[in-house]
PDB file of N, CA, C and O in Angstrom:
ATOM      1  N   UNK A   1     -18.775 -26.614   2.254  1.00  0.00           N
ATOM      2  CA  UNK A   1     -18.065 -25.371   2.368  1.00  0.00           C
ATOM      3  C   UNK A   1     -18.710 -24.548   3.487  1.00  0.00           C
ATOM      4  O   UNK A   1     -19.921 -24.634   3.693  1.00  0.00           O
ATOM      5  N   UNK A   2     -18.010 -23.846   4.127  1.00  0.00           N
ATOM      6  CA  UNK A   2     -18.570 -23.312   5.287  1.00  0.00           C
ATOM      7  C   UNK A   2     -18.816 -21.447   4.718  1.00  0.00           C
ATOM      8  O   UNK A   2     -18.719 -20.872   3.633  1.00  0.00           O
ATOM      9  N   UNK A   3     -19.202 -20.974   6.282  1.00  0.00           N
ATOM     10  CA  UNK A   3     -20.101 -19.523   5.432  1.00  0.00           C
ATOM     11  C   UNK A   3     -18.573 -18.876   5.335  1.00  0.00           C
ATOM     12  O   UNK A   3     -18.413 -17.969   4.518  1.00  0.00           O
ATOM     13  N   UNK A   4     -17.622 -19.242   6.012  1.00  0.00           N
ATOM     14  CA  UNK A   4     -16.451 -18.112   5.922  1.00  0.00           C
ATOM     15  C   UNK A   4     -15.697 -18.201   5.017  1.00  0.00           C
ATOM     16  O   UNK A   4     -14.852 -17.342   4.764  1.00  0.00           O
ATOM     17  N   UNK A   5     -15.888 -19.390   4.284  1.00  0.00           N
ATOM     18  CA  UNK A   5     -14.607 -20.112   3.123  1.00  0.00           C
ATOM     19  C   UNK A   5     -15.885 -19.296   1.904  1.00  0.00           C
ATOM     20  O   UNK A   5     -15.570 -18.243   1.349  1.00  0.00           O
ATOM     21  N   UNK A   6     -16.832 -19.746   1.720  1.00  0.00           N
ATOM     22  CA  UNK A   6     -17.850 -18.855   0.683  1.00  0.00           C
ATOM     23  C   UNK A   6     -17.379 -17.556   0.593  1.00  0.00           C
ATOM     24  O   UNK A   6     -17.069 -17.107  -0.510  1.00  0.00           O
ATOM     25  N   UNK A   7     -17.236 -16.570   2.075  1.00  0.00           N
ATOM     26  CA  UNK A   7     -17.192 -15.222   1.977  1.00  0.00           C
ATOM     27  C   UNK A   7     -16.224 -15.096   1.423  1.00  0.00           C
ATOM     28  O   UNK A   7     -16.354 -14.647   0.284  1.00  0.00           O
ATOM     29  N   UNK A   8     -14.903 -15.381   1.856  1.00  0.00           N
ATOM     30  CA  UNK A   8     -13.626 -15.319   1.019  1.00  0.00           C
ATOM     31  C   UNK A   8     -13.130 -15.612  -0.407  1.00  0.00           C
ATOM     32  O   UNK A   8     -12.039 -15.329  -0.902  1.00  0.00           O
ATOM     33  N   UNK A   9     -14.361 -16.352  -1.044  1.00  0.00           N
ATOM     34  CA  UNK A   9     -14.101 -16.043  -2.464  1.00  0.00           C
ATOM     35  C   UNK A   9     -15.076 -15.362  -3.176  1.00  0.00           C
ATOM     36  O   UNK A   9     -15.146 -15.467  -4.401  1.00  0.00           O
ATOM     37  N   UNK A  10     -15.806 -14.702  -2.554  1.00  0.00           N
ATOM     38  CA  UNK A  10     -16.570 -13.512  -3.196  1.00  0.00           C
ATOM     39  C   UNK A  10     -15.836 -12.445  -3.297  1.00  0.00           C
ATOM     40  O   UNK A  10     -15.468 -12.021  -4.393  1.00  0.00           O
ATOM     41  N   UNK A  11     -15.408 -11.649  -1.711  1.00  0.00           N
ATOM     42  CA  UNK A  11     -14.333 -10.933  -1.322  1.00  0.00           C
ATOM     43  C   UNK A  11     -13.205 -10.565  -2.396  1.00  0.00           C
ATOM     44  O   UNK A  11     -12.349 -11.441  -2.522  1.00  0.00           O
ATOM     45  N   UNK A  12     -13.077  -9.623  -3.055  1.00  0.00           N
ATOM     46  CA  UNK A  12     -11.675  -9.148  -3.730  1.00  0.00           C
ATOM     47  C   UNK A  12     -11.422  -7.700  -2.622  1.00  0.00           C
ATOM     48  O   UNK A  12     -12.176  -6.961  -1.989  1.00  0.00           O
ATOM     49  N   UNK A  13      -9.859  -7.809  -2.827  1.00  0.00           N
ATOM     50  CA  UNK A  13      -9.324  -6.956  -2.987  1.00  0.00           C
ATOM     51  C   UNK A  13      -7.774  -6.154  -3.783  1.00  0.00           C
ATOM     52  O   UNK A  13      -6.581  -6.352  -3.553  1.00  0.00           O
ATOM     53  N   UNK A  14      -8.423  -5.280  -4.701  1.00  0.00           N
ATOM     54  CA  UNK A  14      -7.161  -4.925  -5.552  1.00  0.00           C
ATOM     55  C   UNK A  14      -6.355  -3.695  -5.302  1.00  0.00           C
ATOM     56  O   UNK A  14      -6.854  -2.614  -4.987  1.00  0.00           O
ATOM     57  N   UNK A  15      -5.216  -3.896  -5.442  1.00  0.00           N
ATOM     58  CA  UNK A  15      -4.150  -2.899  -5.311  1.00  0.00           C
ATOM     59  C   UNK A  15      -3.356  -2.449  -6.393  1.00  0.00           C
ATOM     60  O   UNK A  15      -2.568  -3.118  -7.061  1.00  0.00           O
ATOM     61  N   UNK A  16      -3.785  -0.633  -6.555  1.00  0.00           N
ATOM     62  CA  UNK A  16      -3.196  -0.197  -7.678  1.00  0.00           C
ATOM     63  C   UNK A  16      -2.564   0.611  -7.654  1.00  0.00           C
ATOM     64  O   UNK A  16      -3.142   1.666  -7.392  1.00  0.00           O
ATOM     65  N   UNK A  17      -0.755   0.729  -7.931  1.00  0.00           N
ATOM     66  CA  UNK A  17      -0.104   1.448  -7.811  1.00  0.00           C
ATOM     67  C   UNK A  17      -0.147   2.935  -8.711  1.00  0.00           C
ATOM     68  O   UNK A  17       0.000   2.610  -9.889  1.00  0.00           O
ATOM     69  N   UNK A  18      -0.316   4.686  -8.584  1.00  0.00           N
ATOM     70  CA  UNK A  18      -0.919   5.525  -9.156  1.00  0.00           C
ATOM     71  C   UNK A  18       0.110   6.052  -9.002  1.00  0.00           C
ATOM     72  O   UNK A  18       0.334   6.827  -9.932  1.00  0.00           O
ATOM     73  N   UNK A  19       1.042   6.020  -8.117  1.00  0.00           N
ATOM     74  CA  UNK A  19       2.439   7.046  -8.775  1.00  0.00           C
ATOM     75  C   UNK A  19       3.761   7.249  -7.762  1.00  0.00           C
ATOM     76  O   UNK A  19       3.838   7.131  -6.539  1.00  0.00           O
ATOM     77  N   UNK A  20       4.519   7.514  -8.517  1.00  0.00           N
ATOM     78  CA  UNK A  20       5.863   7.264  -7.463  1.00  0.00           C
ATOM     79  C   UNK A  20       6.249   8.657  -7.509  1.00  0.00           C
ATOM     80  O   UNK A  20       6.096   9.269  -8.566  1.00  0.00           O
ATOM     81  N   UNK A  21       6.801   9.316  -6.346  1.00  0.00           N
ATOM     82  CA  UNK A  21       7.433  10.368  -6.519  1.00  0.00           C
ATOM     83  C   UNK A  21       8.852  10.664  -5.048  1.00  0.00           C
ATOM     84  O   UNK A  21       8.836   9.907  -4.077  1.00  0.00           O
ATOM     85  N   UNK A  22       9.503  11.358  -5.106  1.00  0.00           N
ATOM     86  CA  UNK A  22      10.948  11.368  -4.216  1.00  0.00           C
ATOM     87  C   UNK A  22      10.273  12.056  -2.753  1.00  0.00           C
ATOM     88  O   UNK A  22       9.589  13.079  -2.724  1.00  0.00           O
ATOM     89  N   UNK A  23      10.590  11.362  -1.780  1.00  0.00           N
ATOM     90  CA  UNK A  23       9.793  12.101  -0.388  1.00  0.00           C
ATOM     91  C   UNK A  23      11.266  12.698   0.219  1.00  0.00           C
ATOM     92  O   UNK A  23      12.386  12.372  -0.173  1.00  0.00           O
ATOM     93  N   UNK A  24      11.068  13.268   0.849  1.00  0.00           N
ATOM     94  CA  UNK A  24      12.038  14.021   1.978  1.00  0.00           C
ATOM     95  C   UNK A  24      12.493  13.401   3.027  1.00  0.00           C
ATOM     96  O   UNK A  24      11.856  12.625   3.738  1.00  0.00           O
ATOM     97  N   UNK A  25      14.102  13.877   3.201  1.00  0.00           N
ATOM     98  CA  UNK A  25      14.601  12.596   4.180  1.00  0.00           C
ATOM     99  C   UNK A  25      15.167  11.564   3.747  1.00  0.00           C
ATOM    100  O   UNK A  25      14.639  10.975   2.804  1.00  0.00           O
ATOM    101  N   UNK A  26      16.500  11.024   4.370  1.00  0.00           N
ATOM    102  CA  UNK A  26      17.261   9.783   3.885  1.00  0.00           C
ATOM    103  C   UNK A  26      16.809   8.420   4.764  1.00  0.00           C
ATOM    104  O   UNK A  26      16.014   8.455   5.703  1.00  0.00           O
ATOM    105  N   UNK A  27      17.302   7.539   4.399  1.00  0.00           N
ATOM    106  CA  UNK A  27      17.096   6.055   4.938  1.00  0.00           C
ATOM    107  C   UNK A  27      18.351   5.942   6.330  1.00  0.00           C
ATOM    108  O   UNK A  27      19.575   6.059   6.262  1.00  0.00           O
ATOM    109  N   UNK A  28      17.650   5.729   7.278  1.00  0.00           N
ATOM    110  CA  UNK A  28      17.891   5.896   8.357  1.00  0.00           C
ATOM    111  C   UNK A  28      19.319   4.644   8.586  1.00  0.00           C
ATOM    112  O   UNK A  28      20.183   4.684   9.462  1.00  0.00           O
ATOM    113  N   UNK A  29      19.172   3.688   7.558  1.00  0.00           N
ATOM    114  CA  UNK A  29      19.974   2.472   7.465  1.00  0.00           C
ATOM    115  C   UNK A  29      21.166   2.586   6.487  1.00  0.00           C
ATOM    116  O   UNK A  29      22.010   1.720   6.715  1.00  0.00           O
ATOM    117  N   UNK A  30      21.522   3.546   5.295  1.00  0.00           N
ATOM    118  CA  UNK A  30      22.304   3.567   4.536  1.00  0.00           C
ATOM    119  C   UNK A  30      22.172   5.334   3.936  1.00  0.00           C
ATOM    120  O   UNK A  30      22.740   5.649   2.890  1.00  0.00           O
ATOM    121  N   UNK A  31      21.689   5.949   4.422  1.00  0.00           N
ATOM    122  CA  UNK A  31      21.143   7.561   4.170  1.00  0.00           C
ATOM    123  C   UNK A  31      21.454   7.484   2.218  1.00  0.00           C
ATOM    124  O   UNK A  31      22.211   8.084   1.454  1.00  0.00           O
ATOM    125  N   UNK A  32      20.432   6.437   2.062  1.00  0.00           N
ATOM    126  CA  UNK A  32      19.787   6.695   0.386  1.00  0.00           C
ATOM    127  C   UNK A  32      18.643   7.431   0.478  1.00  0.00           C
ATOM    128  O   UNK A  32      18.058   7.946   1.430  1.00  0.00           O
ATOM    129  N   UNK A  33      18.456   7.387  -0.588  1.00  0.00           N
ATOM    130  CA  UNK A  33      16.766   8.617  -1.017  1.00  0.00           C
ATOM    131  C   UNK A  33      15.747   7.617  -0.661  1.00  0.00           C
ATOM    132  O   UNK A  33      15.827   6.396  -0.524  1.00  0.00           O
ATOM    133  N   UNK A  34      14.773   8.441  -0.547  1.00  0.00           N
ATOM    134  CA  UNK A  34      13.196   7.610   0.236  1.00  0.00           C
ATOM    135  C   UNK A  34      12.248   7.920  -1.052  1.00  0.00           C
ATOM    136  O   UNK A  34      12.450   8.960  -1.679  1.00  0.00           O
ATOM    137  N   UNK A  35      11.683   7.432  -1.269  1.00  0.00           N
ATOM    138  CA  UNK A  35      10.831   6.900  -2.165  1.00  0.00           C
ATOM    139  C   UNK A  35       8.906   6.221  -1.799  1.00  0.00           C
ATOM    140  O   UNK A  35       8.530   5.084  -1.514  1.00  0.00           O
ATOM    141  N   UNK A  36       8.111   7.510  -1.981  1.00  0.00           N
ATOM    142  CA  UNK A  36       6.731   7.888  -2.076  1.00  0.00           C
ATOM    143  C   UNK A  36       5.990   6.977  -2.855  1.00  0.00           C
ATOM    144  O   UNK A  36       5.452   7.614  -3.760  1.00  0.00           O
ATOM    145  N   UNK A  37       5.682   5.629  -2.927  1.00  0.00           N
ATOM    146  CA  UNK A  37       4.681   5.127  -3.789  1.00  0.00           C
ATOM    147  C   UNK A  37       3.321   5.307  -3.190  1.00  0.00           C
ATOM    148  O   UNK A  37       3.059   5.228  -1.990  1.00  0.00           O
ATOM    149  N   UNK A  38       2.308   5.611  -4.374  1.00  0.00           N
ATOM    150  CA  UNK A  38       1.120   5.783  -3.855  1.00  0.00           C
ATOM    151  C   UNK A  38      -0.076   4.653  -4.531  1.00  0.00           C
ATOM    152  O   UNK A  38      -0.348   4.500  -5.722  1.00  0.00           O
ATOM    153  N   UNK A  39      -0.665   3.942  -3.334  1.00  0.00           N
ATOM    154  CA  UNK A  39      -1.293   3.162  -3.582  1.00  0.00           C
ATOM    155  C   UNK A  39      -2.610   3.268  -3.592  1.00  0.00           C
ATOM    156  O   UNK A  39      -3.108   3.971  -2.712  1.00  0.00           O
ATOM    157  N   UNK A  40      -3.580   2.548  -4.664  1.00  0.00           N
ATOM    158  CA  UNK A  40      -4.981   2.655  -3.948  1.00  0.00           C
ATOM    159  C   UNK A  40      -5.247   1.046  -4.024  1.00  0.00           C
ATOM    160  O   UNK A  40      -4.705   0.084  -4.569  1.00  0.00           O
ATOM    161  N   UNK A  41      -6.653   1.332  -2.972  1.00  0.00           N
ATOM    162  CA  UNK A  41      -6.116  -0.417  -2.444  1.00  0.00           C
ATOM    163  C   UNK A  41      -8.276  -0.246  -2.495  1.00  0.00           C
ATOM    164  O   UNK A  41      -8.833   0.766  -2.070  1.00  0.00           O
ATOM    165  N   UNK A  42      -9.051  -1.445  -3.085  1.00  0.00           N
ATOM    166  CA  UNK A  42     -10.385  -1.114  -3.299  1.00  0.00           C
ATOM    167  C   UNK A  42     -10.624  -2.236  -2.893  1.00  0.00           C
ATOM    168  O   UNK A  42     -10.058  -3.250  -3.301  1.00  0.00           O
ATOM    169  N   UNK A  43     -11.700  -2.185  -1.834  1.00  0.00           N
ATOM    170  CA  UNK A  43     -12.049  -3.793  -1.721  1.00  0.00           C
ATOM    171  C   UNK A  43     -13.528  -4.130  -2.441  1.00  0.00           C
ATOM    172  O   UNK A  43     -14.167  -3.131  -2.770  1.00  0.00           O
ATOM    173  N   UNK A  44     -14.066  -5.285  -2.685  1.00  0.00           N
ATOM    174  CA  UNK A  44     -15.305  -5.081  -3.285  1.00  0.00           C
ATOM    175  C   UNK A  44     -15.941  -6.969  -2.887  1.00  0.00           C
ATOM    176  O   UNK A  44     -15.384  -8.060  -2.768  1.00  0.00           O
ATOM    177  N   UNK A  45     -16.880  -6.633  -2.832  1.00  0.00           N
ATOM    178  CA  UNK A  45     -17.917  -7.897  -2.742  1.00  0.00           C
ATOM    179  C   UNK A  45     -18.757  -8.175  -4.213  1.00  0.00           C
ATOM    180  O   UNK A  45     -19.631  -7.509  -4.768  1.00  0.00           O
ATOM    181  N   UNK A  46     -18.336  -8.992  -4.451  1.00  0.00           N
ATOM    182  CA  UNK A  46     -19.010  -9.539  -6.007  1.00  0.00           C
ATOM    183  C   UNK A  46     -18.554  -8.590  -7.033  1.00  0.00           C
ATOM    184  O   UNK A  46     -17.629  -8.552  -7.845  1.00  0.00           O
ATOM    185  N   UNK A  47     -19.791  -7.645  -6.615  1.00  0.00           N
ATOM    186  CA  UNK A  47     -19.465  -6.604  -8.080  1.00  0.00           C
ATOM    187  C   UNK A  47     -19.852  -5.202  -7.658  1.00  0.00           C
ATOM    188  O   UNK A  47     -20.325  -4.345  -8.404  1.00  0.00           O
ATOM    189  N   UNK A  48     -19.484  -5.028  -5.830  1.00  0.00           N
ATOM    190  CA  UNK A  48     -20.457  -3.603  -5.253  1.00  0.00           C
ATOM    191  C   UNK A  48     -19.265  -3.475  -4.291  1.00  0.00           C
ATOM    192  O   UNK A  48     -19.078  -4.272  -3.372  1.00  0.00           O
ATOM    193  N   UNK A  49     -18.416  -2.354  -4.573  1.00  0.00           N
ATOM    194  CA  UNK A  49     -17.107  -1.466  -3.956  1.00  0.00           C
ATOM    195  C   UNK A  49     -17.298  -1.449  -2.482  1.00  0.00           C
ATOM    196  O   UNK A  49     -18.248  -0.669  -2.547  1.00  0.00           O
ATOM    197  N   UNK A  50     -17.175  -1.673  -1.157  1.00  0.00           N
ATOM    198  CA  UNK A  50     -17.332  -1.617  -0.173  1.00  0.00           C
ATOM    199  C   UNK A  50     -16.425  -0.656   0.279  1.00  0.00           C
ATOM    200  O   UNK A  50     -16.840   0.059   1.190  1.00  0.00           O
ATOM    201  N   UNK A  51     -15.067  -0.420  -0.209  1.00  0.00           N
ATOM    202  CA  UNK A  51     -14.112   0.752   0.240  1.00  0.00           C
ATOM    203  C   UNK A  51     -13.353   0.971  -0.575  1.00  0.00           C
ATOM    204  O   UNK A  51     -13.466   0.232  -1.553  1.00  0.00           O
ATOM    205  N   UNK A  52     -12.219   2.036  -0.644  1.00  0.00           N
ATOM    206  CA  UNK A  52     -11.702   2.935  -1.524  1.00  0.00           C
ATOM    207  C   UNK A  52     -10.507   3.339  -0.154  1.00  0.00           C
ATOM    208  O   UNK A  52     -10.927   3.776   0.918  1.00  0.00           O
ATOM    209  N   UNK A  53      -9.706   3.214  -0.295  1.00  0.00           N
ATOM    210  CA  UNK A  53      -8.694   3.972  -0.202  1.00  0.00           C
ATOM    211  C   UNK A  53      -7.458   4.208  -0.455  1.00  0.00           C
ATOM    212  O   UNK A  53      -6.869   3.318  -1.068  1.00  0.00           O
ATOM    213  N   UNK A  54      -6.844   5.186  -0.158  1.00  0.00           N
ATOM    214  CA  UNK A  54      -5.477   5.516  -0.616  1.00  0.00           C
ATOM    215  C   UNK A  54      -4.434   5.813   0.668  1.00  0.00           C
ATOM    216  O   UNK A  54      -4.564   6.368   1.759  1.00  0.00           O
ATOM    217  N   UNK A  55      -3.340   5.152  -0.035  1.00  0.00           N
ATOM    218  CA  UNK A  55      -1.940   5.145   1.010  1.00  0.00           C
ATOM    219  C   UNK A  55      -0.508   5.138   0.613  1.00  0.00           C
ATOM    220  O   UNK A  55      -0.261   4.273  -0.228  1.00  0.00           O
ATOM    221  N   UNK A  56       0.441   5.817   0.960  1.00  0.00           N
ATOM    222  CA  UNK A  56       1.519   6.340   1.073  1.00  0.00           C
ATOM    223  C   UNK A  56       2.470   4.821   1.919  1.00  0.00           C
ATOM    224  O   UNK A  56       2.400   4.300   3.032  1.00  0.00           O
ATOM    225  N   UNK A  57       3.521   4.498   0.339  1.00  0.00           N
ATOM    226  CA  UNK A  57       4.690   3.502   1.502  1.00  0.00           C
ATOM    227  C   UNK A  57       5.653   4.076   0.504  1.00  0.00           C
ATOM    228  O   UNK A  57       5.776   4.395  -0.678  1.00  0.00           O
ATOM    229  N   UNK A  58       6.530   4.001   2.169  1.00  0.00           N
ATOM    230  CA  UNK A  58       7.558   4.798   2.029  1.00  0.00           C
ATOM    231  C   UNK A  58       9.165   3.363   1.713  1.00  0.00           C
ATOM    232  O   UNK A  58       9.362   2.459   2.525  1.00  0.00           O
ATOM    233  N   UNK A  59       9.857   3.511   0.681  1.00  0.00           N
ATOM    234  CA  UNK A  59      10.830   2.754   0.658  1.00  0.00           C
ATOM    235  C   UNK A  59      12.313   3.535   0.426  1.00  0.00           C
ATOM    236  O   UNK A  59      12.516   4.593  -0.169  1.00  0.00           O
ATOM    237  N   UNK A  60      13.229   2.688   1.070  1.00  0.00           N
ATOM    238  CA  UNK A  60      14.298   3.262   0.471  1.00  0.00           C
ATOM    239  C   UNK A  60      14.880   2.967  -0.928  1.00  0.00           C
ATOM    240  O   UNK A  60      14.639   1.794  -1.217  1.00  0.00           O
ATOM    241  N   UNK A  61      15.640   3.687  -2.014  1.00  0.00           N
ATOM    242  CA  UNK A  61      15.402   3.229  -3.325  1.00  0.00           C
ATOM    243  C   UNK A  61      17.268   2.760  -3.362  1.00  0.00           C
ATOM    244  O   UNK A  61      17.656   2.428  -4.482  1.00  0.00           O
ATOM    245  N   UNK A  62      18.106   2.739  -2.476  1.00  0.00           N
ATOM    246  CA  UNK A  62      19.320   2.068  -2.504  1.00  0.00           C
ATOM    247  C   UNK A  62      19.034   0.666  -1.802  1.00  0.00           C
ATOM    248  O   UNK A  62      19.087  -0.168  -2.705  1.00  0.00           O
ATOM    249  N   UNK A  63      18.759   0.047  -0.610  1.00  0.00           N
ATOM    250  CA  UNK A  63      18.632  -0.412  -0.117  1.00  0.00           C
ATOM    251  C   UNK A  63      17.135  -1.230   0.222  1.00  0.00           C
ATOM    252  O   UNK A  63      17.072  -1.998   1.182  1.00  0.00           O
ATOM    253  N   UNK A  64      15.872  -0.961  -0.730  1.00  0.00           N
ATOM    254  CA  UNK A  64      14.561  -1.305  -0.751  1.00  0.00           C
ATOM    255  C   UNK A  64      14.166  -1.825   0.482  1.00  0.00           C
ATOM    256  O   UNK A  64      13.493  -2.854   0.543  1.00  0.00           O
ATOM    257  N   UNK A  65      14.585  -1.103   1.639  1.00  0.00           N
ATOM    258  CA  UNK A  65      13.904  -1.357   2.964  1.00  0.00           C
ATOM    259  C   UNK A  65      12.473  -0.098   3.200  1.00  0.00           C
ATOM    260  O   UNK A  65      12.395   1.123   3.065  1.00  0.00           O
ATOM    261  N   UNK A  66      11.420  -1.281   3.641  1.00  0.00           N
ATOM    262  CA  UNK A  66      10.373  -0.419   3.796  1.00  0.00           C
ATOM    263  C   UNK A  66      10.493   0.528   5.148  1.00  0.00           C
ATOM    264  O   UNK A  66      10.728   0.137   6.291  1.00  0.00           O
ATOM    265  N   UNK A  67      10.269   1.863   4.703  1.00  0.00           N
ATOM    266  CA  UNK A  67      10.100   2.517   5.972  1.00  0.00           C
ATOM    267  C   UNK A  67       8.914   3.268   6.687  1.00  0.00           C
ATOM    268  O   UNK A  67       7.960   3.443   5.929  1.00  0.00           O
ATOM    269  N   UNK A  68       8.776   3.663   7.724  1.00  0.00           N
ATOM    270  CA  UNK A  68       7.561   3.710   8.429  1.00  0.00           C
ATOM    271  C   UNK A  68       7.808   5.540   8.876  1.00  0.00           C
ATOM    272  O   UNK A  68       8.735   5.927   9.588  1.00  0.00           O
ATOM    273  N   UNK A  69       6.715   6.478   8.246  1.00  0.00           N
ATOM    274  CA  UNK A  69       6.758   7.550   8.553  1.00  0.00           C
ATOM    275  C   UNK A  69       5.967   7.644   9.899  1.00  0.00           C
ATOM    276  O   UNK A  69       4.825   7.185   9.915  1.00  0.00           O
ATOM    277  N   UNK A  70       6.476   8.189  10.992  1.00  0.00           N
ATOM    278  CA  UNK A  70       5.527   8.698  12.147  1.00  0.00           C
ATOM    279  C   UNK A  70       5.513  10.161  12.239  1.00  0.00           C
ATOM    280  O   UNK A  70       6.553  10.799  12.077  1.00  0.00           O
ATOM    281  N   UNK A  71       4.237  10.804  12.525  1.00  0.00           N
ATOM    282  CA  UNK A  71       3.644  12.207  12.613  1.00  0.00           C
ATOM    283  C   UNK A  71       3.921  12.501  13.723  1.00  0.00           C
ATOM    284  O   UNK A  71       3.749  11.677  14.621  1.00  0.00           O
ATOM    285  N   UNK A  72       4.502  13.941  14.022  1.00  0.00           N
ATOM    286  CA  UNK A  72       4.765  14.600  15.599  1.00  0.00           C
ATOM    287  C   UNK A  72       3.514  14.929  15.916  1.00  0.00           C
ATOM    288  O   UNK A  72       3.270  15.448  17.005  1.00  0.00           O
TER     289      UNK A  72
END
């Protein structure tokens, strides 16, 4: 087994969905409602957290196309 195939099964990472709520703005493809899931996503080595974070995907809830918010 090599060192990179080892690292990769030490390596987790889990993703936990914490809450859905209605965002602003229609779906650019069928103007349905957009839809806020909020994720936290933790990566960890063995049994020691290396990162933590949290993120926002945006879907449409007629049409379940993912959409991509950009900031002015």
């Amino acid at each position: 087994m090599t060192k990179v195939s080892a690292a990769c099964l030490i390596c987790k990472e889990n993703k936990r969905v914490l809450g859905t709520e209605k965002a602003p703005g229609s779906c650019p493809y069928c103007n349905g409602e957009v839809t806020a899931t909020i994720v936290e996503c933790t990566r960890k080595l063995c049994c020691l957290t290396l990162s933590m974070t949290t993120k926002r995907k945006y879907t449409c809830s007629s049409c379940s196309k993912r959409l991509v918010a950009y900031s002015e």
